[in-house]
SEVEX-711511 format. One record per residue (C-alpha): x, y, z. Coordinates in steps of 0.1 Angstrom, whole numbers, padded with zeros to 4 digits, always signed. Example, Ala and Ser with C-alpha at 12.3 -4.5 7.8 and 13.67 -1.06 7.14 Angstrom:
! SEVEX-711511
+0123-0045+0078 +0137-0011+0071 
END
This chain:
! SEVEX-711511
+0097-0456+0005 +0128-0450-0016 +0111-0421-0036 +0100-0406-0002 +0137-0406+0009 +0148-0391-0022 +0127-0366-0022 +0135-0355+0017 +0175-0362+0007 +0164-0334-0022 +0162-0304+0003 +0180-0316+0033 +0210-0300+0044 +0241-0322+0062 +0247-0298+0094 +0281-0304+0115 +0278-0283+0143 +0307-0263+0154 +0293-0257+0191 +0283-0285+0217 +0261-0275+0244 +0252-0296+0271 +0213-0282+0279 +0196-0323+0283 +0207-0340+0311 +0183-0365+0313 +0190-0377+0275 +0226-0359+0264 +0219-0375+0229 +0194-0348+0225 +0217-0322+0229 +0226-0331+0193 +0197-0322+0182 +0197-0288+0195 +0236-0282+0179 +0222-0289+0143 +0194-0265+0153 +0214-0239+0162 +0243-0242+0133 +0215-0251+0108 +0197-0217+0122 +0160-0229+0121 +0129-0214+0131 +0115-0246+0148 +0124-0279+0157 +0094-0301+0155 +0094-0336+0175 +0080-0359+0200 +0106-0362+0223 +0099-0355+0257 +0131-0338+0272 +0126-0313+0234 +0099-0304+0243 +0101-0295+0279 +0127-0270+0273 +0095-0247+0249 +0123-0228+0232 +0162-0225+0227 +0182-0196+0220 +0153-0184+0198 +0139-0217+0182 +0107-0232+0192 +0104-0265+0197 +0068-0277+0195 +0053-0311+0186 +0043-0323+0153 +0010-0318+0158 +0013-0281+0165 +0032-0278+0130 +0002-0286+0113 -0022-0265+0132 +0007-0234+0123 +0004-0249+0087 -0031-0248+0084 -0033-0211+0098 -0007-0198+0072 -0025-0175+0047 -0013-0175+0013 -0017-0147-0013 
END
């Protein structure tokens, strides 16, 4: 466990948003989530939360399951 933490700790970035938004009503701690998103400028967020993943998409990122990552992964062709 502690080499599996180290190694995630190894390319993480600490994000502190600069922007709040207020998108998740239902669950305003998820709102967080999209902040980091959007100041960390990713591609995808990739989770099981429910309210996430109603919203499909915000401001450009896709939010999709964890499942659907793999599948992505496992279509990517490399050279």
């Amino acid at each position: 466990m502690r080499y599996t933490l180290q190694k995630i700790i190894s390319f993480s970035e600490i994000i502190e948003p600069k922007e709040k938004v207020n998108i998740i009503m239902e669950d305003p701690d998820d709102n967080r989530v999209l902040e980091c998103a959007k100041e960390g400028n990713v591609d995808y967020i990739v989770t099981n939360d429910r309210h996430l993943l109603k919203l499909k998409e915000f401001e450009g990122i896709k939010i999709i399951t964890p499942a659907e990552l793999l599948r992505l992964i496992k279509n990517i062709k490399i050279n």
